[in-house]
C-alpha positions in Angstrom: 0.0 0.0 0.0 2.5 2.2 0.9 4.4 2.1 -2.5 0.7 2.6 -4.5 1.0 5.6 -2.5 4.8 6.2 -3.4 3.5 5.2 -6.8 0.6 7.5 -7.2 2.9 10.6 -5.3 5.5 10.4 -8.2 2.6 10.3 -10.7 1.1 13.6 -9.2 4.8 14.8 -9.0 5.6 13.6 -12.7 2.2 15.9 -13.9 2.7 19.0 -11.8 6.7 19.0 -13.0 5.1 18.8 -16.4 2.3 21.5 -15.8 4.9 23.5 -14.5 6.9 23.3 -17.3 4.4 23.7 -19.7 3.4 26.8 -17.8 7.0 27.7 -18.0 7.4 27.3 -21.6 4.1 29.2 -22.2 5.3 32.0 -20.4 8.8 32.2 -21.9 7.3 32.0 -25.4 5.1 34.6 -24.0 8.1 36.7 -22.7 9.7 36.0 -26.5 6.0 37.2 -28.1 6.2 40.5 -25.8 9.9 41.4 -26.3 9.7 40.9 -30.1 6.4 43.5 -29.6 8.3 45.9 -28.0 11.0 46.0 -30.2 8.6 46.2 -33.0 6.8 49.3 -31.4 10.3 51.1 -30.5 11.0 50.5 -34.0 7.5 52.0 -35.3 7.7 55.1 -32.8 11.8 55.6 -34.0 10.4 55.8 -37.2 7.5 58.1 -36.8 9.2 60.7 -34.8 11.6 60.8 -37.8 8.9 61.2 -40.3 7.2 64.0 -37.2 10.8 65.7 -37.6 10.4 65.5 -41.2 7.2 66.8 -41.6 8.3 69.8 -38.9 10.8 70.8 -41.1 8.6 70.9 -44.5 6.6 73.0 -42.3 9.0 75.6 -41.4 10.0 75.4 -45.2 6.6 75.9 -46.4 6.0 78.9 -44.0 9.1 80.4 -44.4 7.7 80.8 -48.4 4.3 82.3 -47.4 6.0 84.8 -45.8 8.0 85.8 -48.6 4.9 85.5 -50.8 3.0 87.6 -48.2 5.6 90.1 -48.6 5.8 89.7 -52.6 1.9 90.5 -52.5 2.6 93.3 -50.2 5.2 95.0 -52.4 2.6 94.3 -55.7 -0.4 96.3 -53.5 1.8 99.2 -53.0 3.5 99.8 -56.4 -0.6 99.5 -57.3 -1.2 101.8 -55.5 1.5 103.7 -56.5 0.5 103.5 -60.3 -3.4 104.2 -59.8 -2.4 107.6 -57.6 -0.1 108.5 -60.9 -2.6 107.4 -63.2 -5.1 109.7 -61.4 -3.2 112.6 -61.2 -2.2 112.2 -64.8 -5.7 112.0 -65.9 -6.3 115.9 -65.8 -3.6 117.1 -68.1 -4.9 114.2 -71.0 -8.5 115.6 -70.4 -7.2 118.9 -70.3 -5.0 118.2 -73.7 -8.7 116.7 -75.5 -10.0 119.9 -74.4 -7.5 122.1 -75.9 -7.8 120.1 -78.9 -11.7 121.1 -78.8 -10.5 124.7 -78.6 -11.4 125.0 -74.9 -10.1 128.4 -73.6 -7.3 128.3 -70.1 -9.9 129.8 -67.9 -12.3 126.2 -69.0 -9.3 124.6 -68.3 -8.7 125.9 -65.2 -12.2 125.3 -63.7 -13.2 122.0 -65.4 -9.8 120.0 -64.9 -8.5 121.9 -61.7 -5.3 123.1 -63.3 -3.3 126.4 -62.1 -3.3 129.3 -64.5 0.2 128.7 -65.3 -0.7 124.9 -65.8 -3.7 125.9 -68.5 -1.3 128.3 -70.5 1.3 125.9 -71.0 -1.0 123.2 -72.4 -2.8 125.8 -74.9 0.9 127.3 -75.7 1.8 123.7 -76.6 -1.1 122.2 -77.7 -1.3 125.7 -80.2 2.5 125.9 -80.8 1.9 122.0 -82.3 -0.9 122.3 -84.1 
């Protein structure tokens, strides 16, 4: 009886070393699974901060050049401005010339196109002194 026991012992022994390896095996194929994980994610985040850093950079780039354009369309609004203020103060003396041309007198001249008196003559000497 006593070795049944003995016998029956080992056989309990015999399946909890073989649980217990099995356990162990399981959870050092598990530790492998994780570790191969991690190094896969360290690898993944490596990879996007370097495509973050690129992207930061094309960034900068990108509004480093709308600045300049900013300052392109700046430059394009003030010689605009520039041109329409010439254009509007040249606009008298070619109405006045038409007007000259229709035999208007330098006192019309003066009061419809806002010239000086000194303005007026000089277009009528010119305009006469051409024709």
């Amino acid at each position: 009886m006593v070795i049944s026991v003995l016998i029956a012992l080992t056989g309990f022994a015999c399946i909890g070393l073989f649980y217990q390896g099995f356990v162990l095996r399981n959870t050092q194929h598990d530790a492998v699974n994780l570790a191969d994980t991690e190094a896969d994610l360290r690898r993944r985040i490596q990879q996007l901060e370097q495509e973050l850093g690129a992207l930061c950079s094309a960034s900068v780039g990108a509004g480093e050049h709308v600045v300049r354009l900013e300052q392109q369309v700046q430059r394009m609004i003030e010689r605009q401005n520039q041109l329409e203020m010439r254009a509007a103060t040249d606009r008298p003396y070619s109405h006045a010339s038409q007007l000259v041309k229709k035999g208007a007198d330098i006192d019309e001249l003066v009061d419809t196109c806002g010239l000086t008196r000194g303005e007026a003559e000089l277009l009528v000497m010119m305009r006469r002194g051409a024709a």
